[in-house]
C-alpha positions as CSV (number, residue, x, y, z in Angstrom):
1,X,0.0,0.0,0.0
2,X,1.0,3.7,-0.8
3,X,2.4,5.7,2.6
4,X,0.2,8.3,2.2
5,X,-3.2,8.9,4.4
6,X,-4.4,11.2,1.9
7,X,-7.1,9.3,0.6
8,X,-10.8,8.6,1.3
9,X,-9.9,4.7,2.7
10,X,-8.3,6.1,6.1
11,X,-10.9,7.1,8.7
12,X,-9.1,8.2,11.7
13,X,-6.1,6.2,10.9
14,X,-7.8,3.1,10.1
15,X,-8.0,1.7,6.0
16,X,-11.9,0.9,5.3
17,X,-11.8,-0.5,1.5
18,X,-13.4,-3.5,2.2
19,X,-17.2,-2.8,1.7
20,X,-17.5,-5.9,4.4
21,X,-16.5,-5.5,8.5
22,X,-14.9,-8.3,8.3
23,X,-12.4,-7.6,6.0
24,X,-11.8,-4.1,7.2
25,X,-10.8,-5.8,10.4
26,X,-8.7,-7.8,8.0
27,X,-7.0,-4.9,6.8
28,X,-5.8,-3.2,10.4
29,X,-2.4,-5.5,9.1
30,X,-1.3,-3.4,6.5
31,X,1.9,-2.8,4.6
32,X,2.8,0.8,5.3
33,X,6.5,2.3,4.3
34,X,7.2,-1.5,3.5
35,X,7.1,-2.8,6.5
36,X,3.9,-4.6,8.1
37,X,1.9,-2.3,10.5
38,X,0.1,-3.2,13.7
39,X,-2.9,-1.0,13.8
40,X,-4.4,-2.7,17.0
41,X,-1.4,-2.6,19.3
42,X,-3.4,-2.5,22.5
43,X,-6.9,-2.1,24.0
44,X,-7.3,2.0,23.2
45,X,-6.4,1.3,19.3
46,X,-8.8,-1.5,19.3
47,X,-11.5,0.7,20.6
48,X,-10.6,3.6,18.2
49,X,-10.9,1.4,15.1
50,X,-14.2,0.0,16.7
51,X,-15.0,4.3,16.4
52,X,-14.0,4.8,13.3
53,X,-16.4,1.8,12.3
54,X,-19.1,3.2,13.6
55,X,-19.4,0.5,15.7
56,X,-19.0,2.5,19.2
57,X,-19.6,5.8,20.2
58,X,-17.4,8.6,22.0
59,X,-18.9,7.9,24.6
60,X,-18.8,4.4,24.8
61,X,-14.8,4.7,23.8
62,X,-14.4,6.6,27.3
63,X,-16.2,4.3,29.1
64,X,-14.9,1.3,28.3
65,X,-10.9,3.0,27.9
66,X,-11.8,4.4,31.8
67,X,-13.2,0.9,33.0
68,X,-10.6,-1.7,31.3
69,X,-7.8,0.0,29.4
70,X,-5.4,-1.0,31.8
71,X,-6.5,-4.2,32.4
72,X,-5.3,-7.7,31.8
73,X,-8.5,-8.5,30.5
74,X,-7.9,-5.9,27.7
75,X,-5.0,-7.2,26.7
76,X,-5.6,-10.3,26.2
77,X,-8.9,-9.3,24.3
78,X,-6.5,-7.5,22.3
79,X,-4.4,-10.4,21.5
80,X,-7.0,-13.0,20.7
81,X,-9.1,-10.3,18.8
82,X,-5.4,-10.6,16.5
83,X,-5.2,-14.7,16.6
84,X,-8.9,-14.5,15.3
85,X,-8.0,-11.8,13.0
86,X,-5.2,-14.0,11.8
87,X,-7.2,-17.2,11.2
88,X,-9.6,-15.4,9.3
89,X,-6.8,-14.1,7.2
90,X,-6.0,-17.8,6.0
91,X,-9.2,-18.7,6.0
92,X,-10.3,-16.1,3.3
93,X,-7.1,-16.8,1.1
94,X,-8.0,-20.0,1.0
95,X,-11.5,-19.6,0.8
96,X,-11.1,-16.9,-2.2
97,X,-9.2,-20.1,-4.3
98,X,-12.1,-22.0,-3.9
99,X,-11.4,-24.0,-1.1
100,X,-14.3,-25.2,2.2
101,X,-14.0,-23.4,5.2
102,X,-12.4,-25.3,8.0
103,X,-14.6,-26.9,10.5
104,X,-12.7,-25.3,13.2
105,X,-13.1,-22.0,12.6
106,X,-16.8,-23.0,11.6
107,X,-16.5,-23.9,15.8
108,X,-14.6,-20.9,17.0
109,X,-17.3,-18.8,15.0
110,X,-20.6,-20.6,16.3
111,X,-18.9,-20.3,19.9
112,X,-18.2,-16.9,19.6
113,X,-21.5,-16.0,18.4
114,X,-23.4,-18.0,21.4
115,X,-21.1,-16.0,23.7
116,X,-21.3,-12.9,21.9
117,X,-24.4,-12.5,20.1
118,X,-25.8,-9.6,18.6
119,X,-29.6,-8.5,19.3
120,X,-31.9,-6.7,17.6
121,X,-34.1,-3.9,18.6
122,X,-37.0,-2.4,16.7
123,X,-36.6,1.6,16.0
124,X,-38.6,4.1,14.3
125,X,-37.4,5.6,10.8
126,X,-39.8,8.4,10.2
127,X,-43.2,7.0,11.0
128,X,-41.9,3.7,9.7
129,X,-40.3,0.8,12.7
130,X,-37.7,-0.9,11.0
131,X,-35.2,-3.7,13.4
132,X,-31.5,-3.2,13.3
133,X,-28.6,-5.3,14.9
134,X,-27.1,-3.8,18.0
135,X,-24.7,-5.4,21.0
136,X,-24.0,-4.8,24.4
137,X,-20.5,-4.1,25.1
138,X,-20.1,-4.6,28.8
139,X,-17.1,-6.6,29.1
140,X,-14.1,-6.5,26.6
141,X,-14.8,-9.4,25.1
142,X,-18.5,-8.5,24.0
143,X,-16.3,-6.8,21.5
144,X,-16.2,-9.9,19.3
145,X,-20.3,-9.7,18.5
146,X,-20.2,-8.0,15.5
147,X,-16.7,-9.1,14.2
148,X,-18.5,-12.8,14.6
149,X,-21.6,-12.0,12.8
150,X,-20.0,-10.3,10.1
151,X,-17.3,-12.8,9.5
152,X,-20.4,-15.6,9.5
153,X,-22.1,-13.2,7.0
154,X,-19.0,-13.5,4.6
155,X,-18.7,-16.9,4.1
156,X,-22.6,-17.6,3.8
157,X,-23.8,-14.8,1.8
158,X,-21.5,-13.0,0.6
159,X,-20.1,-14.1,-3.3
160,X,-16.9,-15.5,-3.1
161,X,-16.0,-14.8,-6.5
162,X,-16.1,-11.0,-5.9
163,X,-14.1,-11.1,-2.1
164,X,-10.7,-10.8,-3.5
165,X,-6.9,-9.9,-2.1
166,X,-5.2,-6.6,-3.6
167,X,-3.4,-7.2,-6.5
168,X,-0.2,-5.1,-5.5
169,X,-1.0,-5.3,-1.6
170,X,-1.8,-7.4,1.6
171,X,-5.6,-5.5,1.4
172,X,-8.8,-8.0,1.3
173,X,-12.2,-6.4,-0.1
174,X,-15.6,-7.2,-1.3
175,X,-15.8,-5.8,-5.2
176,X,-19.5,-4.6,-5.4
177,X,-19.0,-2.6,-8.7
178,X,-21.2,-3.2,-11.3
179,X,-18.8,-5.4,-13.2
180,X,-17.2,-7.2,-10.9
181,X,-13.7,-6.3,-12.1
182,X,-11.7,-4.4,-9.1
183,X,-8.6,-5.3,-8.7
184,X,-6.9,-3.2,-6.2
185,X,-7.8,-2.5,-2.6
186,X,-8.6,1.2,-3.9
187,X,-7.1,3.2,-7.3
188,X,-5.5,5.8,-4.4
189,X,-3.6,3.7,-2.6
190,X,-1.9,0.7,-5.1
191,X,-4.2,1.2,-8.5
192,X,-2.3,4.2,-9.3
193,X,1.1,2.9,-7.7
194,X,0.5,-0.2,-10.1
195,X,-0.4,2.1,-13.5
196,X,2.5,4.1,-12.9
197,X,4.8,1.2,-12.6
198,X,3.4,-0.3,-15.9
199,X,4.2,2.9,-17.6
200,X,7.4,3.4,-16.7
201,X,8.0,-0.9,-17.5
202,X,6.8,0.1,-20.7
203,X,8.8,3.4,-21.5
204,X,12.1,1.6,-20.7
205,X,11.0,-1.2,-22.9
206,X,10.5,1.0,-25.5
């Protein structure tokens, strides 16, 4: 990926490209300067990027930093929010090639969702009541409700012909353009990079 944040896919320091929650979490792993970049290094980042997904408030960020940040707990939230994030990394390279999804992470999903389920409330848009999917974070782990649900989501509805890898990058997205021909993880971060290297391949060719 391209060093630079001055793009539309980084939201408070945090790359969503993935049009799925799943793979944006996917993508908080990053190649930045060449290097791999931890985006979740501890319990505060993790509850940023949960912000900057619109998954928690402000609020909700200073109540849970206040009551846990410091904690054990947190940390190792932290660390098995990055095994999971890991294991869902192979899973969707392989799955992308074709291949079945593992019966154990099949297990660590289904567990995770009976621990960690999300609910759903009934809420009024206009004059119209329409349900929408909300959890309960009271604990750090409660965290791993909607990371669950979405990751379930992608490998039973979602098309696995159009969840792809970057082409020039470590980036993981859902291609919902009208064709179905994206390539990159977005044009401003390695499209471009990848055009411009073509031209100049072709210019010294010439």
């Amino acid at each position: 990926m391209l060093e630079t944040r001055a793009n539309s896919g980084w939201r408070d320091e945090f790359l969503f490209l993935g049009n799925q929650l799943a793979l944006d979490f996917l993508n908080t792993r990053p190649i930045l300067n060449g290097k791999t970049a931890e985006l979740l290094p501890d319990f505060s980042a993790l509850l940023m990027w949960f912000k900057a997904a619109e998954l928690l408030s402000a609020r909700d960020v200073s109540r849970l930093r206040l009551q846990w940040e410091r904690s054990a707990r947190a940390q190792r939230t932290v660390e098995a929010m990055r095994e999971l994030r890991e294991q869902l990394r192979n899973e969707v390279l392989a799955w992308e090639r074709g291949g079945a999804v593992h019966r154990s992470t099949v297990v660590g999903l289904n567990r995770l969702l009976a621990e960690h389920p999300m609910l759903t409330r009934v809420r009024l848009e206009g004059t119209s009541p329409v349900t929408k999917l909300w959890f309960d974070v009271r604990n750090p782990e409660d965290l791993f409700a909607p990371l669950a649900h979405s990751a379930a989501s992608l490998f039973t509805h979602a098309d696995r012909g159009r969840v792809r890898k970057c082409a020039n990058c470590v980036g993981h997205f859902l291609d919902t353009s009208k064709k179905g021909t994206r390539r990159w993880c977005s044009m401003q971060l390695c499209g471009n990079r990848a055009k411009v290297a073509a031209y100049a391949m072709r210019h010294r060719t010439a």
